[in-house]
C-alpha positions in Angstrom: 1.0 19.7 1.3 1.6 16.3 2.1 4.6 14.2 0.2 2.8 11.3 0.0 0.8 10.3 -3.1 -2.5 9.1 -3.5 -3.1 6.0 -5.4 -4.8 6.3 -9.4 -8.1 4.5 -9.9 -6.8 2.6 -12.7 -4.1 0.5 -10.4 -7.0 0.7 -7.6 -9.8 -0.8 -10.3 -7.9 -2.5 -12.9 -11.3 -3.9 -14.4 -12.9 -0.4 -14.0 -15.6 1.3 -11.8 -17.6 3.8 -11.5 -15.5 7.2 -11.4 -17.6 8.2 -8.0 -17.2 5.3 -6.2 -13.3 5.8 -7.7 -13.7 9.3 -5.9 -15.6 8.4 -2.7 -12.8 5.6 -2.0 -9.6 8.1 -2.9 -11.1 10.4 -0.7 -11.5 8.5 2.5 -8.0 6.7 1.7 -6.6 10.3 2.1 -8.6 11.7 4.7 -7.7 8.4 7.2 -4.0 8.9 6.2 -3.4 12.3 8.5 -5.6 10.8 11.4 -3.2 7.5 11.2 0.0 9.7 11.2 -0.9 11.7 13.8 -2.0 8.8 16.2 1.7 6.8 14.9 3.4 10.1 15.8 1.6 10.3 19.5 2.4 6.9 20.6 5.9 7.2 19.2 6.6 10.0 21.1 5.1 8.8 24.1 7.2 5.6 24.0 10.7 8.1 23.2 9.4 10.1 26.5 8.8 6.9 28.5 11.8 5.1 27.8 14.7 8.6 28.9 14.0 11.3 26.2 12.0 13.5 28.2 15.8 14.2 30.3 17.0 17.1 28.3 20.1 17.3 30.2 21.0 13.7 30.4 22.2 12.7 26.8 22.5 9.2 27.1 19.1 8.9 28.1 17.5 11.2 25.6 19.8 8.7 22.9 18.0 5.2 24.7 14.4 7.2 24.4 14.7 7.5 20.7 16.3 4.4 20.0 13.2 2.8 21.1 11.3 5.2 19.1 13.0 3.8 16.0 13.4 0.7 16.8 9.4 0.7 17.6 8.9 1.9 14.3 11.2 -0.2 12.3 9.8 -3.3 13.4 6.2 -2.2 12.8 7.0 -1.3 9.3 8.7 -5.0 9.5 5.6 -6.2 10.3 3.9 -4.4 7.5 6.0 -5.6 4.7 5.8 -9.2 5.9 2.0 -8.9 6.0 1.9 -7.7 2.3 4.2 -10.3 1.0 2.5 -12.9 2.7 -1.2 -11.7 1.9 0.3 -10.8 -2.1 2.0 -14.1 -2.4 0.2 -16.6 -5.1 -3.0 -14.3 -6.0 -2.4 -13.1 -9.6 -3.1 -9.6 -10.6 -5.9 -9.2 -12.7 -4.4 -8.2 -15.5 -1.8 -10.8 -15.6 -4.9 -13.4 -17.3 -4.2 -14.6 -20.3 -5.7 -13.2 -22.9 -8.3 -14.9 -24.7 -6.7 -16.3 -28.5 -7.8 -14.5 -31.2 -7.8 -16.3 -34.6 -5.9 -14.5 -37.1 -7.7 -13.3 -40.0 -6.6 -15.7 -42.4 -6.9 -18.9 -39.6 -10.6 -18.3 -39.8 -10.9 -17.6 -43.4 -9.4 -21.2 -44.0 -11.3 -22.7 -40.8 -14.6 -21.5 -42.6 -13.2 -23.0 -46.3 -12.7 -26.5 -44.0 -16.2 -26.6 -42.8 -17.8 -25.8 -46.2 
């Protein structure tokens, strides 16, 4: 089972949809996440290999193949994070509008004694 979680409709529709469009889009969100791993794994393993880890008996090597690895990773996950923050940055969230006033009830009991 995987660790990661899948997100609810209500923080993926705030304003509400139709629970099988809901369904249709949690299910291809999950299915393209082991496709994505898989592919992230390959070509992180492929750069380790490339750059000394595939020489078992020569530790320094194997340590520089890895590094890579990470390092690889670590700046795509940079990446990521700056691309959120700067795609996030100034667009409310819908439910951060303010909310429409609503007269109390004795505001519009005296609004309607003015007007008479």
């Amino acid at each position: 089972m995987s660790s990661r979680t899948t997100p609810s409709p209500r923080v993926l529709f705030p304003g509400g949809a139709p629970w099988g469009a809901a369904q249709l889009f949690l299910a291809g969100f999950a299915a393209g996440q082991r496709p994505g791993s898989a592919f992230g794994l390959a070509s992180l393993t492929s750069l380790a290999t490339s750059q000394g880890a595939g020489a078992l008996g020569n530790l320094p090597a194997l340590t520089d193949g890895f590094s890579a690895a990470f390092l690889t990773a670590a700046g795509i996950a940079a990446t990521g994070a700056l691309a959120t923050l700067a795609l996030m940055r100034g667009k409310p969230h819908p439910t951060d509008a303010p909310a429409a006033s609503v007269p109390a009830q004795g505001e519009t009991e005296s609004r309607q004694k003015a007007a008479n």
